[in-house]
C-alpha positions in Angstrom: 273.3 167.8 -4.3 273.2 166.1 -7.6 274.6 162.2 -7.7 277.5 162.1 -10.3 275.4 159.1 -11.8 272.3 161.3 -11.9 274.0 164.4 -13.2 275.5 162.2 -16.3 271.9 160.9 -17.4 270.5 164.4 -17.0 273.3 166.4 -19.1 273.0 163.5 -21.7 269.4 164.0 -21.9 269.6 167.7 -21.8 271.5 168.0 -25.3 267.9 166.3 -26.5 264.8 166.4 -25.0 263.1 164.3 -27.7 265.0 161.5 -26.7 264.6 158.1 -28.5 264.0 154.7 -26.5 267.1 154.0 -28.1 269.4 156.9 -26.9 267.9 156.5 -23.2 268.4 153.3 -22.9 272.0 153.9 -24.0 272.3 156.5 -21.8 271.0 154.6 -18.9 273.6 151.6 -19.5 276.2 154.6 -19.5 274.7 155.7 -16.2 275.3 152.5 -15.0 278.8 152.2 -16.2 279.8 155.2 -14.4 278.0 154.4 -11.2 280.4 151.1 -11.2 283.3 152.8 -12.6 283.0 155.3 -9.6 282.6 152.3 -6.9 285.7 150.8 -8.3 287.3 153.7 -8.2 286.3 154.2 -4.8 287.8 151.3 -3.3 291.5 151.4 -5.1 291.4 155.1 -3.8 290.7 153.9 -0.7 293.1 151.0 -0.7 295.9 152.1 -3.1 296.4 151.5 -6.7 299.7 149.3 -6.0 300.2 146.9 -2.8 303.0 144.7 -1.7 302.7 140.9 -0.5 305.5 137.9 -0.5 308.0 140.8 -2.2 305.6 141.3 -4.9 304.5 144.7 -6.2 300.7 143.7 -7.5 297.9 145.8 -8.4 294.6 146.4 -7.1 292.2 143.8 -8.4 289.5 146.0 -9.0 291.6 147.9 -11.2 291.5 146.0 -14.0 287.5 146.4 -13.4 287.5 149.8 -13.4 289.5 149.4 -17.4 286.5 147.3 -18.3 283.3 149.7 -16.7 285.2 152.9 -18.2 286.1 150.9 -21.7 281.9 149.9 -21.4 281.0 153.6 -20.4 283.3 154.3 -23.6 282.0 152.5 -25.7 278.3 153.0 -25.0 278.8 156.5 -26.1 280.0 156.5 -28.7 276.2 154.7 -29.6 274.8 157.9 -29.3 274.1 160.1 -32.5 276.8 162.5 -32.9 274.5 165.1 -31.9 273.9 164.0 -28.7 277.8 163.6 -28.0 278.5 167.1 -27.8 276.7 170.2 -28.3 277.9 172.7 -31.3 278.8 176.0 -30.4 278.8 178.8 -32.9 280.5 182.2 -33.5 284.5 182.9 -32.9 286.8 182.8 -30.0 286.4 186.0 -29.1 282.5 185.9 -29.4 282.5 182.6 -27.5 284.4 184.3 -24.0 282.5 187.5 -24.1 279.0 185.5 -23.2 277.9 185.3 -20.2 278.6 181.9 -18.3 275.5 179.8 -17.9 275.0 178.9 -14.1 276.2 175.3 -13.2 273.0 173.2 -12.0 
């Protein structure tokens, strides 16, 4: 079983294999991000988003964390070349849903 943190570095990497020390460190700060978006996550699934003390509706705390690690996560990749973002796929519609589908790893 892949880690969701590990699976993000590798299908970032994967779209380049030449990798600068620039784009993996980028990447790895991204990694990072989404490991800590994913334990804040974790923990406002876990307690609920919205709680109620003294009459109050509040939310979570760590909600307003998860905002900044995804706004980070965000932001980080949009460091990488435009290359690496997403990878360009070629021919028509029709062309496109006629391939084969390549196995999920």
């Amino acid at each position: 079983m892949v880690r969701p943190m590990e699976q993000t570095s590798v299908r970032l990497l994967g779209d380049k294999p030449d990798a600068t020390a620039h784009e993996e460190e980028v990447v790895e700060i991204i990694t990072r991000m989404k490991g800590c978006a994913l334990l804040c996550w974790e923990k406002v699934h876990a307690d609920g988003l919205l709680n109620q003390a003294n009459g109050e509706v509040n939310v979570h705390p760590v909600s307003e964390e998860l905002r900044k690690y995804v706004k980070l996560e965000l932001d980080a990749l949009r460091l990488l070349p435009p290359a690496r973002r997403a990878k360009m796929v070629g021919g028509t519609l029709a062309e496109l849903l006629s391939q084969p589908e390549e196995p999920v790893t």
